[in-house]
N, C-alpha and C positions, 0 to 999 in steps of 0.2 A: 699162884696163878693156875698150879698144875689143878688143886685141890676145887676152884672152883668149874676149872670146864668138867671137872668130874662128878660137881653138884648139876651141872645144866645138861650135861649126858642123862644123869639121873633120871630127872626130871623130864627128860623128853621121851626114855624111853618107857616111865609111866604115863605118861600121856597116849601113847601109841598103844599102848596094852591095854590101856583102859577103853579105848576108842577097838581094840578086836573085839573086847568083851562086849562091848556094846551090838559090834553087829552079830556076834555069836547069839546074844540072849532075841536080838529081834528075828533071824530068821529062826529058831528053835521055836519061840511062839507061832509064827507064822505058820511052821511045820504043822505044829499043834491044832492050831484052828482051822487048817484047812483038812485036817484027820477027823475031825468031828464031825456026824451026823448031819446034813444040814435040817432034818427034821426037828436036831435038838439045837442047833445054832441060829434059824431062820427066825426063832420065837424073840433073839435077844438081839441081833443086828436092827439098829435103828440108823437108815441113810441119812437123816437130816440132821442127826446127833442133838434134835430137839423135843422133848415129849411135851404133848399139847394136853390141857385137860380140861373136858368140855361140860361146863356146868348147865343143868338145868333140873328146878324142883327141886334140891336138893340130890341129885343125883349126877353121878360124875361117872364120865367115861372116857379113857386115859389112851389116846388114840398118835398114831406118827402120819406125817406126811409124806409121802412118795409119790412118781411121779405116773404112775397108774390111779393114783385118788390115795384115799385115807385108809389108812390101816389100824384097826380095832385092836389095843391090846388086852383091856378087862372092863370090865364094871363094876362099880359098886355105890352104896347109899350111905350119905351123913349120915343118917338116921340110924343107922342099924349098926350093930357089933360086929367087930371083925376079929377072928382069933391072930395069936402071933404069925401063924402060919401064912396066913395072907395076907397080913401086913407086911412081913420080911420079901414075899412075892413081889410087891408093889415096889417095895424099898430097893429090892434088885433092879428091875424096870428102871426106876428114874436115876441109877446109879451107872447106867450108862448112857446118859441123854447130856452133854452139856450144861444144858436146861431145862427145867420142869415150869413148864410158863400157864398158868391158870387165863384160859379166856374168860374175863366176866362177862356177865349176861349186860347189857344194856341199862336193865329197867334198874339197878343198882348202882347208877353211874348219871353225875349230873354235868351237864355239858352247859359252857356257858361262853359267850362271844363280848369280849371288852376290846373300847379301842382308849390307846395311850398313847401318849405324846412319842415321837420317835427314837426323842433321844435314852430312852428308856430301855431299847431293845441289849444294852450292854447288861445290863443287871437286871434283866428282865424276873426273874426267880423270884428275887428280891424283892422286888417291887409289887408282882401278886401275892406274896406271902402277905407284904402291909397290907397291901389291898383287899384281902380274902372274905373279910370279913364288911366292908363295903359294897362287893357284890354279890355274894353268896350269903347264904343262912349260918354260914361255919366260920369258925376261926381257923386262922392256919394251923396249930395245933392240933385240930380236930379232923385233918382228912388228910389225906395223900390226894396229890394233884402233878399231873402233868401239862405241857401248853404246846403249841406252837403256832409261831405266827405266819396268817392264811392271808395276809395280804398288808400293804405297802400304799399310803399316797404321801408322794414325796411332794406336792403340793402346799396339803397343811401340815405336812411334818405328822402324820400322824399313824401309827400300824394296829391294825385287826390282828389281837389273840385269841385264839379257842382254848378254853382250860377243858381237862380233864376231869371229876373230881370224883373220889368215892372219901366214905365217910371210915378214917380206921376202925371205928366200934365193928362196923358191918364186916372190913377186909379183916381186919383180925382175928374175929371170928370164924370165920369162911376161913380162912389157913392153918388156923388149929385144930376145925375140924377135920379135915384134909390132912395133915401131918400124922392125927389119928388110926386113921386109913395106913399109915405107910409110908407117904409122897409126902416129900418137902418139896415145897414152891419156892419156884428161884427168883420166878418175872412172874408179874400180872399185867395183862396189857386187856383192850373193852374186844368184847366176844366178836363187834362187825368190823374190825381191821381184815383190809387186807393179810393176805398169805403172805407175801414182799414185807410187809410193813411190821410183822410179829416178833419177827426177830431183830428187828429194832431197837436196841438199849433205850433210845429216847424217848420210848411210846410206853417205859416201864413204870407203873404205879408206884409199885415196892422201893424203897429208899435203901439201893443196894448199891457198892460200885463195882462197874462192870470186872474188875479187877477179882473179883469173889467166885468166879464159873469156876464149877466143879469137876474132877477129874471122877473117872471110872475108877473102881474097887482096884481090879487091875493092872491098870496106869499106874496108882497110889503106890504100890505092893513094887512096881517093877524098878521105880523111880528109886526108892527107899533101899532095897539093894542095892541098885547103883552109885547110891550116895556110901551106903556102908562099907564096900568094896574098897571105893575111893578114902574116905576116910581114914584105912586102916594102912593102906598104901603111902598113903602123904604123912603117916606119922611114922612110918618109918625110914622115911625122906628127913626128917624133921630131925631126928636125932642126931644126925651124918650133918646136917647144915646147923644147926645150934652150937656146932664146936666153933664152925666158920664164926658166927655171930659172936661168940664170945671175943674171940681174935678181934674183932674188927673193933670193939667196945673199946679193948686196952691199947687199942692204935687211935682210937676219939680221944679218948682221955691224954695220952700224951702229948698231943696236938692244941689241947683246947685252951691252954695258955697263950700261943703266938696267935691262936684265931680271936681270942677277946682283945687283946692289943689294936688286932686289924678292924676287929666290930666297931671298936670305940672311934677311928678315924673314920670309918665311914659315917657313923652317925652324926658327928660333926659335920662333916662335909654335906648330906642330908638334911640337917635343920638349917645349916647356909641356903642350900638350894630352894628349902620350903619357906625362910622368912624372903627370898628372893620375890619368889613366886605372891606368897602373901600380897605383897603392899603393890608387886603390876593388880594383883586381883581389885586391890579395893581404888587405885587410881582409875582403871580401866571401868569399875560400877559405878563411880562415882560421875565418869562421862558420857558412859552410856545409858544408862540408869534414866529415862523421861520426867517430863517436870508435870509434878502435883497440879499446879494451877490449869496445863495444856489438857492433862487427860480429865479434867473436871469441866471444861470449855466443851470436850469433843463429847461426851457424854450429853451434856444441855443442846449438844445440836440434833447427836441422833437418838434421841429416846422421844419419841412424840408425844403428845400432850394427851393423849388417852394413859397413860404409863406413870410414874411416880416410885421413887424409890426408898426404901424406908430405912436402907442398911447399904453401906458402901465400905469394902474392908480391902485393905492391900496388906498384904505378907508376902515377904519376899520373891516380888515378881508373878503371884498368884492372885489375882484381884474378885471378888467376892461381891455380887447383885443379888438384894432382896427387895419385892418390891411387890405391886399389884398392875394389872395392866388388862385393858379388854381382848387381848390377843398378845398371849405370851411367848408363842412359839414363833409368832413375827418377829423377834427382838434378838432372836440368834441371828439371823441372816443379817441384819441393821449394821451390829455391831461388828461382824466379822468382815463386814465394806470397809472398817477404821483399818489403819497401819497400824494402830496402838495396843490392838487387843489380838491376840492368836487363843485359838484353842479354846473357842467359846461354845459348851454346851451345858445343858443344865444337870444340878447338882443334887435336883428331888424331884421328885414327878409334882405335876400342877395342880392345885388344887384350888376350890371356888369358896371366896371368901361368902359366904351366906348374909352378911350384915351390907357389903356391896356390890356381890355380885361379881368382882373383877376377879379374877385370876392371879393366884397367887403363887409366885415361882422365886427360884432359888439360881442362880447362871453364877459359872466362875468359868473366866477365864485366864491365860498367860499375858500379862505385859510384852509388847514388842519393845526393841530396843534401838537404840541410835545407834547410826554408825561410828564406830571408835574412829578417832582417827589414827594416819600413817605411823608406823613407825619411824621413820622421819622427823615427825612432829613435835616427838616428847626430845623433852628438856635431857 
């Protein structure tokens, strides 16, 4: 006992040492940067820790936000060569930005407004990726796209998407040349977004997760010591507790005879309890479980005669509608009137069958159940 409070002493008072060291290296920096110049410091301080890069003509001007207006930090042209010297310049710049987020211009950018069924808005992604090529010139393969939806009628069940789209030949091009230069792009969001709306993850072209923002040179450098510190600290923790660990191995081992003895009664007693369990389970399905002919009855009542069903599937309690109908999105609300069906929405977005014209859709929903009876009851 004596041996482990002497491990958790340890341990606590590397933790506390590691925690002065920490505030020692933050004010020492602090010290630092406020010693410096602000003529040579003013040029790298970026307040909104986001660097914007504003295209036009092929011409790029790599500018920060404040709250006085916009702040110019270089220029430079696709077009033209840039020695290392001014590329490692550039490369500094966005090395302390969070983000290096490229405004595209507009006229490189295809905006397009679809409306989908509502129950669509869960796997919404999804569903324009199928669709991509339906309403645009491109396959989902071929562009990066953003969306969000710009309105709601809960009426006909039905929501207004605006897609974003640019083409990757174009964005990937336009980022290599750019990388070029110096600047790696982190986000690309369309040039007439709001200020508010840029720093937006969700308005990002680039197929990035937000989980990827970058740290400063700095931060990296400071971080990495403090791990290395720690590292070399906790291994020689490590040594001092590994004899513990040994000990504790030859005190399992001696043990581990009267503990399988006692594993094996419990597991007995365990598969008593679970064949128990079992057979309430399958009596209890078996009376609450609704009957085939009734949900075939309430189905022929509420499916209207514009409607026809082509496919009817039950798997365990998950009931499966295919079918054609002149108004398919009326057919969730029908069936969700029944007590027999929960959790009814549809299963593929709708589509129009061209040979008749009807509407073709896919609906699952949950079987409801009877009431079991009392416990009381049973035998």
């Amino acid at each position: 006992m004596s041996d482990h409070n002497l491990a958790v002493r340890t341990l606590l008072g590397l933790q506390q040492l590691r925690g002065k060291l920490s505030e020692f290296w933050q004010w020492w920096t602090d010290e630092l940067i406020g010693l410096t110049p602000a003529a040579i410091r003013s040029p790298f301080e970026i307040p909104s820790r986001m660097l914007l890069v504003r295209l036009s003509d092929n011409h790029c001007t790599l500018v920060t936000s404040t709250p006085q207006g916009e702040n110019v930090l270089t220029e430079f042209s696709l077009n033209s060569d840039t020695s290392a010297e001014d590329a490692g310049k550039r490369r500094s710049l966005s090395g302390f930005a969070e983000h290096t987020v490229l405004l595209l211009p507009t006229d490189l950018i295809l905006y397009k407004t679809i409306t989908l069924p509502a129950a669509t808005a869960s796997r919404l992604e999804n569903v324009l990726a199928f669709e991509m090529d339906r309403n645009t010139p491109f396959k989902a393969e071929e562009v990066y796209f953003t969306f969000r939806i710009t309105s709601r009628d809960l009426k006909q069940h039905k929501i207004q998407v605006k897609l974003t789209i640019v083409t990757r030949k174009i964005l990937d091009d336009l980022t290599q040349k750019i990388a070029a230069q110096g600047v790696e792009i982190s986000r690309v969001v369309p040039g007439d977004l709001k200020e508010s709306e840029i720093g937006n993850p969700e308005r990002n072209l680039l197929p990035q997760p937000d989980t990827a923002d970058k740290r400063s040179g700095a931060q990296t450098r400071r971080l990495l010591s403090l791990w290395g510190l720690g590292i070399a600290i906790l291994f020689i923790a490590f040594i001092a507790l590994y004899q513990r660990y040994q000990h504790a191995e030859q005190l399992s081992r001696d043990i581990e005879g009267p503990r399988a003895e006692a594993q094996q009664a419990k597991n007995i007693r365990d598969e008593l309890e679970q064949l128990k369990a079992s057979r309430a389970f399958l009596i209890n399905s078996k009376i609450t479980a609704p009957s085939m002919l009734m949900l075939l009855k309430t189905l022929t009542e509420v499916i209207p005669d514009n409607t026809w069903l082509v496919r009817l599937t039950i798997n365990e309690g998950l009931v499966t509608f295919q079918g054609e109908s002149s108004d398919a999105s009326a057919l969730i609300s029908l069936i969700e009137e029944t007590p027999a069906f929960n959790n009814v929405q549809f299963s593929s977005p709708v589509t129009i069958n061209p040979r008749t014209q009807k509407e073709r859709f896919a609906i699952t929903a949950s079987l409801g159940q009877n009431e079991p009876p009392s416990q009381g009851g049973q035998p």
